[in-house]
Structure formats: C-alpha cells, structure tokens
Rosetta silent file (secondary structure, phi, psi, omega in degrees, C-alpha in Angstrom):
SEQUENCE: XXXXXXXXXXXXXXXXXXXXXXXXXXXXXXXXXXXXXXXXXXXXXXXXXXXXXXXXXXXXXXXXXXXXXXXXXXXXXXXXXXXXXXXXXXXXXXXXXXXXXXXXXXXXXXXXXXXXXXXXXXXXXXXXXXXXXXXXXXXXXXXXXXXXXXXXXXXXXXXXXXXXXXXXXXXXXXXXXXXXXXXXXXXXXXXXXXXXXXXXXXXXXXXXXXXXXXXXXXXXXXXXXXXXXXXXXX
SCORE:     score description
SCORE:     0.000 S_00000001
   1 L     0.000  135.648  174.501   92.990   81.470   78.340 S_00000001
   2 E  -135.932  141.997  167.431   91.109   81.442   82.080 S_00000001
   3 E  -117.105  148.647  165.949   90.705   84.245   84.605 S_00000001
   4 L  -135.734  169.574  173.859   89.853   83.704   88.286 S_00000001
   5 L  -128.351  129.654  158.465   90.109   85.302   91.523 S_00000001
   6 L  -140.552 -161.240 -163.997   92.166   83.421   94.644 S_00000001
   7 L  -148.610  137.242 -168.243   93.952   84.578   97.359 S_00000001
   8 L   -96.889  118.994  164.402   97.694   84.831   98.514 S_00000001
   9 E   -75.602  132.094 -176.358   98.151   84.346  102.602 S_00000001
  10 L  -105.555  168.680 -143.410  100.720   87.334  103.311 S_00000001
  11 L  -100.042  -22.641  167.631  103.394   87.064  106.394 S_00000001
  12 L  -108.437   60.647  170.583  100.785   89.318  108.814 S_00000001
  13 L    25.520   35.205  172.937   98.399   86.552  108.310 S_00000001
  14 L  -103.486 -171.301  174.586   96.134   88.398  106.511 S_00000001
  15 E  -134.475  140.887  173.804   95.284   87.274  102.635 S_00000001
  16 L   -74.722  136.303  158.282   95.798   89.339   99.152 S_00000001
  17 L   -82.452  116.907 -176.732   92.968   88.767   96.835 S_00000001
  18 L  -120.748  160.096  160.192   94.513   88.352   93.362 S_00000001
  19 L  -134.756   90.515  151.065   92.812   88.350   89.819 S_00000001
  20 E  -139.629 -149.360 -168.451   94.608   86.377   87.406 S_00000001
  21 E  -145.112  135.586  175.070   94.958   84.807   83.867 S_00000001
  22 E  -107.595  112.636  175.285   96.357   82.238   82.411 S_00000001
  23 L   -43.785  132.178  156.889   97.365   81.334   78.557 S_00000001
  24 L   -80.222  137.018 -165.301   96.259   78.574   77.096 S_00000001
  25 L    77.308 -154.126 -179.308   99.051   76.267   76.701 S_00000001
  26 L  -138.952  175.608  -44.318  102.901   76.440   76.765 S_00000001
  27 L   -84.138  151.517 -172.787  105.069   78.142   76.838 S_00000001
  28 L   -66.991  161.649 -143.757  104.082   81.241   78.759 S_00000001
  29 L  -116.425  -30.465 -153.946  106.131   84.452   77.149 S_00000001
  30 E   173.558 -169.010 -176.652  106.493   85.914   81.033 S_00000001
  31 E  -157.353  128.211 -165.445  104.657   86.938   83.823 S_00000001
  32 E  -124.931  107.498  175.659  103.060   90.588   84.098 S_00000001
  33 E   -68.010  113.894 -157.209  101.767   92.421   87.640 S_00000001
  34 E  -121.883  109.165  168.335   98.874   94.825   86.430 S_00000001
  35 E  -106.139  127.012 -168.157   98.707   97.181   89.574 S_00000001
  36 L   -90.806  161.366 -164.484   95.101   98.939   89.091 S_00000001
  37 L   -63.019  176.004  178.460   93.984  102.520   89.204 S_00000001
  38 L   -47.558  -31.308 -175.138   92.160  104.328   92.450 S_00000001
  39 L   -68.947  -17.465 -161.990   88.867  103.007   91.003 S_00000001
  40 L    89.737 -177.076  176.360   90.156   99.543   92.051 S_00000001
  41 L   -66.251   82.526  175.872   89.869   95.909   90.366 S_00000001
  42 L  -108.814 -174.540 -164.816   87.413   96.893   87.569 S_00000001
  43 H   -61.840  -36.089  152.103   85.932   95.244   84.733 S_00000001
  44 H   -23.788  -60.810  179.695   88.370   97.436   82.720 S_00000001
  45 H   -59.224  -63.503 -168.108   91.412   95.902   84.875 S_00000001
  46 H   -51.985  -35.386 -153.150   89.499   91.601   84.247 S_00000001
  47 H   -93.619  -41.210  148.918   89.760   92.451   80.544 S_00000001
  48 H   -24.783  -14.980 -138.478   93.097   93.993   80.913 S_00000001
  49 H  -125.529  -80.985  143.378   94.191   90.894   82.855 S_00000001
  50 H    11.379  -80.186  179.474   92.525   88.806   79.999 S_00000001
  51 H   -64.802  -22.057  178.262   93.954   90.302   77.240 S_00000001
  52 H   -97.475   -6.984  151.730   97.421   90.023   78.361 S_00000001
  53 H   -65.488  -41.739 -175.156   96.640   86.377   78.960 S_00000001
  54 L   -82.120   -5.071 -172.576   95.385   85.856   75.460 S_00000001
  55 L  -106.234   35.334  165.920   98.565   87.482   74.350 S_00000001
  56 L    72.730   31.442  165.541  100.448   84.495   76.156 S_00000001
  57 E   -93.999  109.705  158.109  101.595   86.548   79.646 S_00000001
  58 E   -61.398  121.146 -166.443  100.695   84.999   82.897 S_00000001
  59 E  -131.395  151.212 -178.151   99.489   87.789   84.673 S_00000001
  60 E  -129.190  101.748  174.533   98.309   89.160   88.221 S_00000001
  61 L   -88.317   84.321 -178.340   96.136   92.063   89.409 S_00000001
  62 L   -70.244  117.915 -152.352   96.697   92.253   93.263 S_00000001
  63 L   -74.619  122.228 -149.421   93.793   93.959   94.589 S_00000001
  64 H   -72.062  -59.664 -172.940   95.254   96.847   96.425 S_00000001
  65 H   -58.783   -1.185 -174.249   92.472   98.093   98.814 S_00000001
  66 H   -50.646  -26.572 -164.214   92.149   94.487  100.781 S_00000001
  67 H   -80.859  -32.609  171.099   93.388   95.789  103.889 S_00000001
  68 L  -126.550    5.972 -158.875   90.652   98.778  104.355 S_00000001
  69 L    65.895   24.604 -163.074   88.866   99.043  101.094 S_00000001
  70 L  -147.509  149.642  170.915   90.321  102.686  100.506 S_00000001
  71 L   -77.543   -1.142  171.213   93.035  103.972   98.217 S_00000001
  72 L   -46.312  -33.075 -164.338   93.705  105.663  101.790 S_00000001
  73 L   -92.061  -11.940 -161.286   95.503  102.649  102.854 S_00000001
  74 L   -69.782  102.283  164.234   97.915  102.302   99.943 S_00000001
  75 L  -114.825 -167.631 -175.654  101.752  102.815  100.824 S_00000001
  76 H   -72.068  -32.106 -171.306  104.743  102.491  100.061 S_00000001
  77 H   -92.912  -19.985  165.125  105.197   98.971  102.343 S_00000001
  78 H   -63.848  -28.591  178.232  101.504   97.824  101.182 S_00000001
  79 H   -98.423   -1.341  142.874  102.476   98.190   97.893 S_00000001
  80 H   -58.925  -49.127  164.206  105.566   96.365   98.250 S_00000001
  81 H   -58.219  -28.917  166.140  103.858   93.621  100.076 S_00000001
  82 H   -69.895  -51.062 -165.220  101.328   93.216   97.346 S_00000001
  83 H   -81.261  -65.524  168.597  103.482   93.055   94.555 S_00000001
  84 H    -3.279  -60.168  171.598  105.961   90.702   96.619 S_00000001
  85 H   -39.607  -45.635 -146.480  103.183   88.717   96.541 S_00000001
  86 H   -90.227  -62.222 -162.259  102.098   89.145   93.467 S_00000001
  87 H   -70.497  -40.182  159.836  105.735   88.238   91.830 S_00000001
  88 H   -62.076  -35.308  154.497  105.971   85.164   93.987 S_00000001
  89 H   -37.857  -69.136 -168.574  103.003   83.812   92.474 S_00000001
  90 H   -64.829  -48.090 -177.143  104.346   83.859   89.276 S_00000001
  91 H   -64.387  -41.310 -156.650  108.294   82.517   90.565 S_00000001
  92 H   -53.534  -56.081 -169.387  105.652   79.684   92.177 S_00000001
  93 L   -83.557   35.323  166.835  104.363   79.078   88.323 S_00000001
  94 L    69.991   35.842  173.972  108.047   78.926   86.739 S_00000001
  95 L  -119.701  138.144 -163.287  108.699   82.740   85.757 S_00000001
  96 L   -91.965  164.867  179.318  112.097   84.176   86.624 S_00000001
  97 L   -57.921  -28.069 -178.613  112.590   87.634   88.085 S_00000001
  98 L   -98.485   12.862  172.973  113.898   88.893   84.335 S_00000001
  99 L  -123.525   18.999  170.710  110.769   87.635   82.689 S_00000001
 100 E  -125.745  140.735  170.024  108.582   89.613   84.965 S_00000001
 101 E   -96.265 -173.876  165.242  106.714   93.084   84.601 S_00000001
 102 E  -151.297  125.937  158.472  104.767   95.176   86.450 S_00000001
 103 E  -133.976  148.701 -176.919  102.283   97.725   84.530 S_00000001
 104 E  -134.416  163.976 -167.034  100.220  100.238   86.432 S_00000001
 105 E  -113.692   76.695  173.749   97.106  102.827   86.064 S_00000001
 106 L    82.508 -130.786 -166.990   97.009  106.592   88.286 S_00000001
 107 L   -73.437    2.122  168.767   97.670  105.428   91.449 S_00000001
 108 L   -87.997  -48.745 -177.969   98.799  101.665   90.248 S_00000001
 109 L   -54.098  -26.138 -149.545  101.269  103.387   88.047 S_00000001
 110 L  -108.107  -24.030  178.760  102.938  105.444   90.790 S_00000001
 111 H   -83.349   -7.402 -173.379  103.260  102.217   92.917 S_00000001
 112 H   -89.409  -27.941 -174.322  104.793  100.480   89.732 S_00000001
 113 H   -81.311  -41.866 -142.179  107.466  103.111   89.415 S_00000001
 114 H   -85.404  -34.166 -168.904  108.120  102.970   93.172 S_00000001
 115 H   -66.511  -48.016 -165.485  108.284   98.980   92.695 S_00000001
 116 H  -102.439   18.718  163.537  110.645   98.842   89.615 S_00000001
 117 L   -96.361    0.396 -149.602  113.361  101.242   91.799 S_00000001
 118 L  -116.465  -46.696  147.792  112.837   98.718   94.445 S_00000001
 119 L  -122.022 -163.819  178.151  113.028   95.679   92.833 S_00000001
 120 L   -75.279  100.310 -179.569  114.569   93.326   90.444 S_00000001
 121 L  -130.490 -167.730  169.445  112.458   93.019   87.167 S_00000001
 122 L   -75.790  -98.446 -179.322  112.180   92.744   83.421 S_00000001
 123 L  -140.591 -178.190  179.565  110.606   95.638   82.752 S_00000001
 124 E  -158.194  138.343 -144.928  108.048   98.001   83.824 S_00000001
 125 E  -132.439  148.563  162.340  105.100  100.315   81.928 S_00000001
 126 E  -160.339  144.202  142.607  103.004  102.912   83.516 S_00000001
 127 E   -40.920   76.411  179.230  100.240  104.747   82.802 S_00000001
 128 L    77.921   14.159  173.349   99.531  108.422   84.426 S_00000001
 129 L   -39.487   91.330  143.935  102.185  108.109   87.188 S_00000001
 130 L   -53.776  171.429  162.085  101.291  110.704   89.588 S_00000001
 131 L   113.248   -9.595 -130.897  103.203  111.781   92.770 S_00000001
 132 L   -62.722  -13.701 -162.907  105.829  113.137   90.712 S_00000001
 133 L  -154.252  -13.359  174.922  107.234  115.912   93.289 S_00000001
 134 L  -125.432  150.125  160.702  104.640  115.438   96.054 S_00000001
 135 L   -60.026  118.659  171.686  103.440  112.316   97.705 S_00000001
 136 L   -56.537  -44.349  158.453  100.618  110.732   96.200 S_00000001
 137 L  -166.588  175.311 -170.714  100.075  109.543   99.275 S_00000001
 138 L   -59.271  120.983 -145.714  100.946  108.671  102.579 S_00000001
 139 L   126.461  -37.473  170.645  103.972  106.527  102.079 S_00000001
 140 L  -116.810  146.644 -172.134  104.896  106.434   99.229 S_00000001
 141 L   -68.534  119.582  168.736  107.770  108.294   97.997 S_00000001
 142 L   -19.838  142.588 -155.162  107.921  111.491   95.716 S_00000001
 143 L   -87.763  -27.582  165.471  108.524  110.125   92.204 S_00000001
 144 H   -35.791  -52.336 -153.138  111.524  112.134   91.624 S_00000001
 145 H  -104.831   23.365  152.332  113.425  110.715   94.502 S_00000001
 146 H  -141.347   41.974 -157.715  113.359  107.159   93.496 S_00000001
 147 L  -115.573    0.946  172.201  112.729  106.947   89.309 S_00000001
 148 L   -79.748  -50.987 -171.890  116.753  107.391   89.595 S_00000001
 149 L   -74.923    9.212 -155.779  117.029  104.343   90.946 S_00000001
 150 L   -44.742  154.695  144.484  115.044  102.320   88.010 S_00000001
 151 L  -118.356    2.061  172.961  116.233   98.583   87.497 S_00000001
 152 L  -141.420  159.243 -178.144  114.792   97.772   84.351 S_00000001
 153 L   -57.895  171.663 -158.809  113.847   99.604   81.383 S_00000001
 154 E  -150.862  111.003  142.235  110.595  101.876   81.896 S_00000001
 155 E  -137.553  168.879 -158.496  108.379  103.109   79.944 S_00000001
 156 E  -135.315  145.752 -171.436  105.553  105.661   80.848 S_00000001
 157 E  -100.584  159.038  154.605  102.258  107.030   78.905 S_00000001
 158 E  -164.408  158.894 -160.476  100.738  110.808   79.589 S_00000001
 159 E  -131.880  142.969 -179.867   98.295  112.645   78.037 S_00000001
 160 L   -79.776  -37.330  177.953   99.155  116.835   77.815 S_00000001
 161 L  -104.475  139.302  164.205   94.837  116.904   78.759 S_00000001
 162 L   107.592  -60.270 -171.052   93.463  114.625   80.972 S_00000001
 163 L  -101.524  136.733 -179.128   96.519  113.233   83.617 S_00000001
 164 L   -51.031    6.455 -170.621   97.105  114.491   86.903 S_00000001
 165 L  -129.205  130.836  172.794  100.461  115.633   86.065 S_00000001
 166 L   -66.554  157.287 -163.509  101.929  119.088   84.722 S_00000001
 167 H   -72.670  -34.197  173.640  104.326  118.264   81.244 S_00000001
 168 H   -65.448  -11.571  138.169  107.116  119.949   83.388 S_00000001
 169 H   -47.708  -55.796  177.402  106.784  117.174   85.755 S_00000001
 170 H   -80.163    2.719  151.456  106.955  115.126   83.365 S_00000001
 171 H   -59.705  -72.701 -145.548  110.297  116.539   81.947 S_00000001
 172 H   -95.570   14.264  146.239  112.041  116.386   84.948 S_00000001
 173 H   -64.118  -35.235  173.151  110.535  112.839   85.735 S_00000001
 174 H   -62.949  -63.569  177.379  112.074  111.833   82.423 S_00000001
 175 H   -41.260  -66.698  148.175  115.465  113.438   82.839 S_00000001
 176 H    -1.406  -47.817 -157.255  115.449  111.812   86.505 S_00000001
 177 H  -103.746  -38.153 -170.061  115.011  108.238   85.260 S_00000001
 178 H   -50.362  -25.511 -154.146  117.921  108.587   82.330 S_00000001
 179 L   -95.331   33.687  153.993  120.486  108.943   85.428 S_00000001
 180 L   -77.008  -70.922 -178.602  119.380  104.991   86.256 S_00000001
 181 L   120.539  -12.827 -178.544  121.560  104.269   83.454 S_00000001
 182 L   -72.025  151.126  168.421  118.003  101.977   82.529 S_00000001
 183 L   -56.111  133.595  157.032  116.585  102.185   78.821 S_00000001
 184 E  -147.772  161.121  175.735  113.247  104.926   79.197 S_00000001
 185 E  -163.375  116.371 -162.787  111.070  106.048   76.918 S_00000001
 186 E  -107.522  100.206  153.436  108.308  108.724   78.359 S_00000001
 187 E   -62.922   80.065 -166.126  105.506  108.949   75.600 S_00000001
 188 E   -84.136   92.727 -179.652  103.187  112.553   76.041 S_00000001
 189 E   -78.601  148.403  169.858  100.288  112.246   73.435 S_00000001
 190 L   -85.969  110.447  153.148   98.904  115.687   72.752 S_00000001
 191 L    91.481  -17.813 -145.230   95.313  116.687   73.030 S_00000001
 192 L  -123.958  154.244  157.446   94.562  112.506   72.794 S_00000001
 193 L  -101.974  129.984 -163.526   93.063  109.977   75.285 S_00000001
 194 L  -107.720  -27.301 -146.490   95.224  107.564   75.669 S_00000001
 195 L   -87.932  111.164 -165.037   93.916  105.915   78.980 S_00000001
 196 L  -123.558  -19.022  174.358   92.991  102.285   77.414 S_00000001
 197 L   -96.951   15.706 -164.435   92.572  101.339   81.071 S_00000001
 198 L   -97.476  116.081  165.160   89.547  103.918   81.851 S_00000001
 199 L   -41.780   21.163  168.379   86.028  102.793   82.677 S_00000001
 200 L  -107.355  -24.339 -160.047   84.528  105.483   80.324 S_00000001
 201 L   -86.208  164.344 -170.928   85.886  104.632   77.490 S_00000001
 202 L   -70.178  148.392 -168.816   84.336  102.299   75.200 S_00000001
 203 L   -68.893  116.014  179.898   83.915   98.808   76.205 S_00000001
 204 L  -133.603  126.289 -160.533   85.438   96.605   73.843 S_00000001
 205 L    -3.431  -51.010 -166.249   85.778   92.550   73.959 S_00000001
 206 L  -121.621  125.579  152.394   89.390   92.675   74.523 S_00000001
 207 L   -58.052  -23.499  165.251   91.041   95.755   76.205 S_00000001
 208 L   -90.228   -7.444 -168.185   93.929   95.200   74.160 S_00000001
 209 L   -79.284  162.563 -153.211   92.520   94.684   71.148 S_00000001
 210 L   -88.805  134.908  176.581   93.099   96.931   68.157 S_00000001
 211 L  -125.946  160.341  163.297   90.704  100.161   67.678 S_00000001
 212 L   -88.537  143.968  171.073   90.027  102.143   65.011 S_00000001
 213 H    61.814 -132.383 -162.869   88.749  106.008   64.663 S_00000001
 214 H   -59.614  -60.816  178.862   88.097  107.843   68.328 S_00000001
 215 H   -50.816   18.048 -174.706   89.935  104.241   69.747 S_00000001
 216 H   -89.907  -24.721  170.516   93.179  104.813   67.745 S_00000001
 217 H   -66.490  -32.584  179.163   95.139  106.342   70.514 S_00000001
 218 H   -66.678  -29.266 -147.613   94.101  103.597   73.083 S_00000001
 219 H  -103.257  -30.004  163.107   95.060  101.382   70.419 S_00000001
 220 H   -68.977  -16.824  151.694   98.125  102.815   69.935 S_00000001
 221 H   -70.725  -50.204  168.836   98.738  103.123   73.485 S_00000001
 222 H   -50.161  -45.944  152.906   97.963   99.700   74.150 S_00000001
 223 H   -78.623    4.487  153.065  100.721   98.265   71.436 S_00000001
 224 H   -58.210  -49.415 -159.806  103.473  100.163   73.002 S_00000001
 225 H   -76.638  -37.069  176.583  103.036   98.471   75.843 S_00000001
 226 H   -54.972  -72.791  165.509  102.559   95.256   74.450 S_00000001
 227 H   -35.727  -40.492  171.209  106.209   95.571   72.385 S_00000001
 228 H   -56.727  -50.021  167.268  107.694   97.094   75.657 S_00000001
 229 H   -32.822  -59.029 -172.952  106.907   93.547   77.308 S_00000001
 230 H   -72.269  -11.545 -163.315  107.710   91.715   74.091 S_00000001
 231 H   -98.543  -49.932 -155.079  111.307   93.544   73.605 S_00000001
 232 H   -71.673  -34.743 -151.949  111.966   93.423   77.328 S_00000001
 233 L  -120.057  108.690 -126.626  110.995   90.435   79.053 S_00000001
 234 L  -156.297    0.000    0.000  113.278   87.780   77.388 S_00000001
C-alpha cells in the first residue's frame, strides 16, 4: 500500500490537492472518497486513507479548504466540484460509478449526504452529519430536504453525547432517507465515542484497525463501515 499527495486541475483552472492510497496489487475491491472533518486533512484522515488502502480500496481525501483555507468556503457547488474530482480520479484508475463510495466526518459527512442525493454511487457512510434542519453552512442544503433523494444505500453513525445533532434530528433524518426507496441503516450509540476519525482519540498504527477496551466502540464503528463498503460496492 502507498499514500501521496498530488493535485487534480479543476475546470476554473484552479487545482484540488488530493491525498490518496493505493493497494498493493490487483485487483482493487473499489474506490472510496473520504471527505474530512472541519479540522481538515489530518493525520487522523492519512491513516484513515491508509487503512482503507490496506484493506484493498483505492481511495481519495480531497482537501476541502484549497480555495481559502476555511471551512467558510465549503458549499454546496465546492463540494460537488471536489468530489467530481475526486470520483474522476478513480473512473481515470478503472473504478466504475457502482464501485465507488464516499465516507465523511462533521462537516465531510454532511457534504457526503448532500453528494450521494446528487450523484450516482455505490454507497455512502457518514459520520456526525450535521445540518440536519438548518444549513451547516452557506450552501449547502438542509439535510432533510435532500436525504430523500439518496441513490445508494446510506449508512450514518451518531453518538446520543458528543455529535452536533439532537436524536430527534436524527429520527426524522432517518425516516426522511427511507422515502429514497435506498437501503439505510442510522446507527445512535448511547453514552459511547464512536468518532474513530477524531484527533483526540488514541493514536493507533492503523485507524481501522481493531481496538480493544475504551477503543471498542471506534472499533466497532470502524467495521460497520468497512462491511457497508464490502456488502455495497460490488
């Protein structure tokens, strides 16, 4: 497996910054878009990126903030433009539109939902989707009034402590997404950190990797998603 950073020229002649990773060998399982939290492309995100490389996904973290350096800038047509990007990498390196994902983090998550109403995918995992009834920000759409519109199955992590979102949001975010007619499955751990993408939590080789003790929720969070991937993207 190898991670790097290059860069994607985009259609207003500016260039995306990408971080990704590649499996060693053949054949790749899929291709996965890992849109990252508010904090930005952190070491959290490379081992994320990493790990879903060692589990034989070609994968891409397009770094969101290139245009100003602020989660300020992040809309609904930047994050369309990004991922666009993002997923044509991957059709460049022989992955079809139904073998591609997108998982996202906080404010990566909310652009992931907004992404897999938008476009054609495999499947698509998120993490902490905010926005759910309000804009997260300017641009992007309330979560409610496009999580209807899913094309691929979806599923989404929350923590009842801990995530920006009330659980009665996250009720009628659920409810919302069933009338896609897409497979969902909305996961609320109680009480538990879940958040396997968080710089606080402990640093461990692999982000993906299995934990034990205080890590058993992360780790248990972490092999949903991996089996959501593995079931979906086919």
């Amino acid at each position: 497996m190898t991670t790097r950073t290059e860069t994607i020229p985009l259609v207003d002649d500016t260039e995306l910054a990408v971080t990704v990773g590649e499996p060693d060998g053949t054949p790749i399982r899929g291709g996965i878009v890992v849109l990252h939290s508010s904090r930005g492309v952190t070491e959290r995100t490379e081992r994320i990126v990493a790990g879903l490389a060692d589990e034989g996904w070609l994968t891409v973290a397009p770094h969101l903030f290139h245009r100003t350096g602020s989660a300020d800038e992040v809309s609904g047509a930047s994050v369309l433009a990004d991922s666009d990007a993002s997923f044509g990498w991957l059709a460049e390196h022989g992955v079809s539109a139904d073998r591609m994902g997108v998982l996202g983090f906080d404010l990566g998550a909310t652009a992931a939902l907004v992404v897999a109403s938008q476009r054609s995918l495999g499947a698509a995992v998120t993490v902490a989707a905010a926005g759910v009834a309000r804009p997260l920000a300017d641009g992007l759409p309330p979560l409610l009034d496009v999580v209807g519109e899913l094309t691929c199955p979806w599923l989404g992590l929350y923590g009842e402590t801990g995530d920006p979102v009330d659980p009665e949001d996250v009720d009628r975010l659920r409810e919302a997404a069933h009338t896609s007619g897409a497979v969902v499955d909305v996961i609320v751990y109680p009480d538990t950190e879940h958040r396997f993408d968080d710089a606080d939590s402990p640093v461990v080789p692999d982000a993906l990797a299995a934990g034990e003790g205080e890590e058993g929720t992360r780790s248990e969070a972490r092999h949903r998603v991996l089996n959501w991937f593995d079931a979906h993207l086919r």
